[in-house]
C-alpha positions as CSV (number, residue, x, y, z in Angstrom):
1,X,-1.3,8.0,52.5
2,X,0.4,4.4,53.3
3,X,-3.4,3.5,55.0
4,X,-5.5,4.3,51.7
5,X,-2.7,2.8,49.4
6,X,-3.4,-0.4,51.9
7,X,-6.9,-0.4,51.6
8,X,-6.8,-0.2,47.6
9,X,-4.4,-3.1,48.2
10,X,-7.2,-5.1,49.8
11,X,-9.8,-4.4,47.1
12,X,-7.6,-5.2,44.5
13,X,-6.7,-9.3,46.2
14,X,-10.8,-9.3,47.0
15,X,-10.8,-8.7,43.1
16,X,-7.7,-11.3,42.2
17,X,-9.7,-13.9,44.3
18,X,-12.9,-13.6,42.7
19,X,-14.7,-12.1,46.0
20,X,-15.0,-8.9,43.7
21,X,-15.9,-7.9,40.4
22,X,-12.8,-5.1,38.6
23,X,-16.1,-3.4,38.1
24,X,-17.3,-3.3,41.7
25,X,-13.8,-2.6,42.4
26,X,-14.0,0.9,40.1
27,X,-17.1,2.0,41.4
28,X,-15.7,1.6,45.0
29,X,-12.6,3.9,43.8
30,X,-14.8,6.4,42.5
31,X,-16.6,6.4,45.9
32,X,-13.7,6.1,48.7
33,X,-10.4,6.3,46.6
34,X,-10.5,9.3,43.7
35,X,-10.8,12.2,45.9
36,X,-7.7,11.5,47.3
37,X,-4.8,13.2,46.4
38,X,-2.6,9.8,45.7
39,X,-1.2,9.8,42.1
40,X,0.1,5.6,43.7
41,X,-4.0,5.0,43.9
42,X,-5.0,6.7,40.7
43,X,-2.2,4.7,39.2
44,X,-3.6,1.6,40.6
45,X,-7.2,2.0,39.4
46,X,-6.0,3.0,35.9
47,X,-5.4,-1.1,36.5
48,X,-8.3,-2.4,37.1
49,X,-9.5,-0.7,34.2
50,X,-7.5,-2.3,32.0
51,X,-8.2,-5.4,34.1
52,X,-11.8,-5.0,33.9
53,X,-11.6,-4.0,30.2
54,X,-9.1,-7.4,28.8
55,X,-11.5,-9.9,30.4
56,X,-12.2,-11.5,27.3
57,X,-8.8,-11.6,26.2
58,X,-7.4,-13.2,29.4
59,X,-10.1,-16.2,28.7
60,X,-8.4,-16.5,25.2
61,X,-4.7,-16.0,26.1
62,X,-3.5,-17.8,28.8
63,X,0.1,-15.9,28.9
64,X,-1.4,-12.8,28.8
65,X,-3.5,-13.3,31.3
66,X,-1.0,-14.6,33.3
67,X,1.4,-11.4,33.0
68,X,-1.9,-9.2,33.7
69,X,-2.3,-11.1,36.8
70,X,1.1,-11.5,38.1
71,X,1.5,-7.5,37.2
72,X,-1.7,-6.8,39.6
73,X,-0.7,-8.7,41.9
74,X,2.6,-6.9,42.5
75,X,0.7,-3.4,42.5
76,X,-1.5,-4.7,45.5
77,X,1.4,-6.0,47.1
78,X,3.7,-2.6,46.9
79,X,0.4,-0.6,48.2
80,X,0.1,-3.4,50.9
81,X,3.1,-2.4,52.3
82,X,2.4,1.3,51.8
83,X,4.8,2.1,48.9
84,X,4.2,4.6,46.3
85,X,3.9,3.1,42.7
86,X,6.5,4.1,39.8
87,X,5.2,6.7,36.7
88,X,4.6,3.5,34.2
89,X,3.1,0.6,37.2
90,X,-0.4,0.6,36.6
91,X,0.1,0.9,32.7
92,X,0.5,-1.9,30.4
């Protein structure tokens, strides 16, 4: 499990530094990630849903895009290092 939680780790900083769309970043989920029995993954895509969804509000609210970020970024870097995510990361 610690390899595919590392790989949705990479997708999600390809999507933090613009390289990828959320969107391109859910339909590669669906593809390589959801059949995988990883509740730290499912977790992590719920997300970039929400990521991919508040787009227009992080243009309009600075702080809140700010926390939306810095709270992505810390879910990439706990699957980076092959850690299982908590009940409520991925939720906001």
């Amino acid at each position: 499990m610690e390899e595919i939680r590392k790989q949705m780790a990479q997708v999600i900083y390809r999507v933090l530094s613009g390289d990828m769309s959320a969107g391109e970043a859910i339909r590669q989920y669906d593809a390589e990630f959801r059949p995988k029995d990883d509740q730290s993954i499912h977790r992590a895509a719920h997300a970039l849903c929400h990521y991919r969804d508040d787009a227009d509000i992080r243009k309009k609210d600075e702080e809140y895009s700010e926390r939306q970020t810095t709270a992505l970024k810390r879910i990439a870097d706990k699957l980076a290092d092959g850690l299982p995510l908590s009940d409520k990361e991925g939720y906001w």
